[in-house]
N, C-alpha and C positions, 0 to 999 in steps of 0.2 A: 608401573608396567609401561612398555613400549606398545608403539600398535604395529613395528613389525621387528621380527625377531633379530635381535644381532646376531654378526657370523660369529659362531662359539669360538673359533680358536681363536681370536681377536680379544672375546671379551675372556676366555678363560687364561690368557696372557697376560691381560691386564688386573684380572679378577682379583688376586694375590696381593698384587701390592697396593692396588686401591680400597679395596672391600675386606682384606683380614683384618680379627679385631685381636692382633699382636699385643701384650703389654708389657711392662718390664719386668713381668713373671716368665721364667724358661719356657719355649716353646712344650706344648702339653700333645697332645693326643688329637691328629686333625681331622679337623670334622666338615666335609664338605656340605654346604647347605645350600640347597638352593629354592631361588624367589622370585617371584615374575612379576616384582616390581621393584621400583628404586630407592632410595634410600627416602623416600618423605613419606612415604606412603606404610601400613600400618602391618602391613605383612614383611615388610623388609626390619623394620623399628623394632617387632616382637624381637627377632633374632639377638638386635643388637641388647634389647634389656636382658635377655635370656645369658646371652654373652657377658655382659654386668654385673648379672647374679653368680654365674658360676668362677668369675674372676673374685668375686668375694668371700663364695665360701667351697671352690675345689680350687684354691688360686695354682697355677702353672697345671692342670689337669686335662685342659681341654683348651682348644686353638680353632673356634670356629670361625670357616674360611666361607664366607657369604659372597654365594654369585648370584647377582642380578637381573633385573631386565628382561626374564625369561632364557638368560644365555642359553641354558643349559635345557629347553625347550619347557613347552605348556607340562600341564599336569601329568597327562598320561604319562609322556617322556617320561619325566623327573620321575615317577612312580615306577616305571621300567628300571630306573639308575638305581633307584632302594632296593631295588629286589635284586639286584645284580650285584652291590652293592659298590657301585661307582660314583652313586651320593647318599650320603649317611644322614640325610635331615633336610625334613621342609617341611612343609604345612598344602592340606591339601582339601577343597572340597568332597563331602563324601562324596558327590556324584561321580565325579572321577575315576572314583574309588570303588565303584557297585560293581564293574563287571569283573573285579577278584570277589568280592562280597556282595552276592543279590540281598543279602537282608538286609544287607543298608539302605536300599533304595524307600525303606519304611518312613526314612527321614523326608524323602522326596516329596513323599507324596502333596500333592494340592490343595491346597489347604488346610492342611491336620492341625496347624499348630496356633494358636490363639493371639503370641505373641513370642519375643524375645526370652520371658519370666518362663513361659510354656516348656519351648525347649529345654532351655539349661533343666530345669527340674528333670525334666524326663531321662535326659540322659547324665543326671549324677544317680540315677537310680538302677534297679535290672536293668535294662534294655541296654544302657551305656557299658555296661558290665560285660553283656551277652554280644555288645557288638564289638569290645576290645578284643576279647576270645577269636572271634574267627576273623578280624583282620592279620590278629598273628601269627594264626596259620595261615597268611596268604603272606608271610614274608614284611608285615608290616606293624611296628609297637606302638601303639595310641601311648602320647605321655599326655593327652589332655584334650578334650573338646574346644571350638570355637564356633564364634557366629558370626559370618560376615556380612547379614542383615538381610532383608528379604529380596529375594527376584520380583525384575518388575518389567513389563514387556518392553522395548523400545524401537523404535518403528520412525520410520521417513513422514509420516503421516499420521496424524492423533487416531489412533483406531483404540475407539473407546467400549465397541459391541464385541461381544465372541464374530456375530457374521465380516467384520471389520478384518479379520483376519485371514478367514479363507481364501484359498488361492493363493496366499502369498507363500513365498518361499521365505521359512525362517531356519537361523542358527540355531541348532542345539548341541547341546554336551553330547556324546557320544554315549547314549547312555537308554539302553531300552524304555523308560519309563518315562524321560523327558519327550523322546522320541514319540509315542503313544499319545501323550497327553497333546500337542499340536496338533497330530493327526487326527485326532477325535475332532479338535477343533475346528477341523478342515481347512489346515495350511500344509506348506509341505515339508516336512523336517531334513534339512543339510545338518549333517556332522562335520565341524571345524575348529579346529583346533584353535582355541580361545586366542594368541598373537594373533593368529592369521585374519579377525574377524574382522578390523578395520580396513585392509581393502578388501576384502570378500564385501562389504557393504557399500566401500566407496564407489569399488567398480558396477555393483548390480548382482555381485552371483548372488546374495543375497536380500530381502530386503526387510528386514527384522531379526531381531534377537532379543533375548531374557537375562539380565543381570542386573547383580546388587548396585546400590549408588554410587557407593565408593568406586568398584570397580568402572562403572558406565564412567566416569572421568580419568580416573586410571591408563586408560587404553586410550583416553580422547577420544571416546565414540561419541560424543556428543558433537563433537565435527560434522558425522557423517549420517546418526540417525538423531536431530535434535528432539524428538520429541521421548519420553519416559511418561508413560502409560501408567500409573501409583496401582498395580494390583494386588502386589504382596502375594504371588500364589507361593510360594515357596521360601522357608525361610534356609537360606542357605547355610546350613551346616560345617562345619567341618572339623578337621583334625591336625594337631602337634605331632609329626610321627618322625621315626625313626629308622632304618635297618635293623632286620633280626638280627641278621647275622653282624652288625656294627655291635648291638646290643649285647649280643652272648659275650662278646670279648670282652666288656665292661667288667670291672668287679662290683662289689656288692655294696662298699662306698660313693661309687662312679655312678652307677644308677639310683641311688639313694639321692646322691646331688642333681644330676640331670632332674631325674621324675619334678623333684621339688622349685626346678630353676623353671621348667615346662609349666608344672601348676600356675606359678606367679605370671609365668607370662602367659598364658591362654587368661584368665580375667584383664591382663593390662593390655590383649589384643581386643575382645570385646567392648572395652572402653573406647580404645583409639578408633576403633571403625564409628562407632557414634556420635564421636566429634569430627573423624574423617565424612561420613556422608551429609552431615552439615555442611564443610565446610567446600566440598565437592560441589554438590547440589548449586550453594552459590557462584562457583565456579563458572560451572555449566550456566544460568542463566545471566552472568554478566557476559557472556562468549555465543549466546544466543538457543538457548538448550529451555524449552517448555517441558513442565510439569503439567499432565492432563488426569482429571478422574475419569477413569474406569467409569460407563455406564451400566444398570442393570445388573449388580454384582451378582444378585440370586444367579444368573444366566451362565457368567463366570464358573462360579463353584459347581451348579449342577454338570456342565459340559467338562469342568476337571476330575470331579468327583466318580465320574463313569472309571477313570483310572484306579481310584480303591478299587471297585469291584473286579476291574480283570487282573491289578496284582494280588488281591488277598490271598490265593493259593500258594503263593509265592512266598507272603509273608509271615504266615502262622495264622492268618485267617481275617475274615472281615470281623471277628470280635475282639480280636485284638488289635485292630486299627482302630475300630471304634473306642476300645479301652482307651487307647493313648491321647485321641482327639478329647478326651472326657473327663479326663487325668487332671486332679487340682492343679 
């Protein structure tokens, strides 16, 4: 990822002949994909094994034409493009994703999840099920869950208490329930579009923000907020998606190959984020970027936790949040 967006006609000019993965199989079926990060990074890389799988077993069927660097803008954007369907593929935090689908936001919630082993179970089971269903009637095809590791606060200043944050203005996702959960904490939540956050922080509109590791180097927000707060409230979810309407045109071998090229790479993107936030992290601390514990965690969870109870109406109820957090 870049920390600020390129001008899209520029990179979607360029996008073609540097970034399609052409081989000297007949041009196939294109598929516009796009990523808001660059080719070293592990959400741009999925693509390309994705691309590798389906050159091997749908060869000449598919010509996916990978734009980068956010050209094609943040989440939301891109999630506008699928449903229009001006981009036929990318990868997308649920958050993003909740205000087509409020049940996703199930995923959000603060603290539910125990670990990395936590999620994935959860959602190869019902709930993963129950939540491909109504992303595709919002115009969106889950070929496969992903985890891009936990949210972690990052801040100009080691603010290691919940009172550490008050007052301050932080970044969040656009997204009613991240939005809640700051506010409770008594900071003041700005929605900005994930490129734009490196100067919204360098400049002061901001002065904190919540993201995975990987990402916090990604962007080089380690530049501008060096410190990374270890809270883990959130284990950032996400998804392989597609266009419906790219999808319906598919035949029933085309989707057979995609689904299965999507499987292989949603485990080989979870992998590469784990060796990406290792090798991040070190990044950031050769570059001047502190790793701090979180004080008082009880204090943490109880002032996140207030957010189960005002979405469980929302979500099917506080005994089914509770189920999920309980969940082997």
């Amino acid at each position: 990822m870049s920390p600020t967006r390129r001008e899209i006609t520029a990179s979607l000019l360029a996008a073609p002949a540097l970034l399609s993965t052409h081989t000297a199989h007949a041009a196939g079926r294109p598929v516009t994909v796009a990523s808001l990060f660059g080719e070293d990074k592990p959400e741009t890389r999925v693509w390309r094994k994705i691309a590798e799988i389906l050159n091997r077993t749908a060869p000449g069927r598919f010509d996916l034409r990978i734009v980068g660097n956010a050209a094609l803008g943040g989440e939301k954007e891109v999630a506008e493009g699928v449903r229009l369907g001006s981009v036929q593929a990318s990868l997308s935090t649920i958050s993003a994703l909740s205000g087509w689908v409020p049940d996703s936001q199930i995923l959000d919630l603060p603290f539910l999840f125990r670990d990395r082993g936590h999620l994935k179970r959860v959602l190869a089971g019902p709930l993963g099920d129950e939540l491909k269903g109504k992303f595709e009637g919002q115009g969106f095809v889950v070929l496969g869950f992903i985890n891009y590791g936990a949210r972690h606060l990052l801040a100009k200043e080691p603010i290691t208490t919940p009172a550490g944050i008050k007052g301050k203005r932080i970044r969040v996702i656009q997204s009613p329930l991240h939005t809640e959960l700051w506010s409770g904490l008594g900071a003041y939540p700005t929605p900005i579009p994930i490129p734009e956050t490196y100067n919204a922080l360098k400049t002061g509109v901001v002065d904190a923000m919540d993201l995975t590791k990987s990402a916090y180097v990604g962007f080089k927000l380690h530049e501008v907020v060096p410190y990374l707060i270890e809270t883990g409230h959130i284990w950032a979810s996400g998804v392989i998606y597609v266009s419906a309407a790219f999808w319906k045109g598919l035949s029933a071998a085309d989707k057979a190959a995609l689904s299965a090229a999507a499987a292989e790479g949603a485990g080989y993107f979870d992998d590469l984020i784990v060796a990406d936030e290792e090798a991040s992290m070190a990044k950031a601390a050769a570059e001047g970027g502190k790793v701090v514990q979180p004080q008082n965690r009880p204090a943490w969870e109880e002032g996140a936790r207030k957010v189960w109870t005002s979405f469980a109406p929302k979500l099917g109820g506080i005994d089914k949040i509770e189920a999920v957090a309980k969940s082997a």
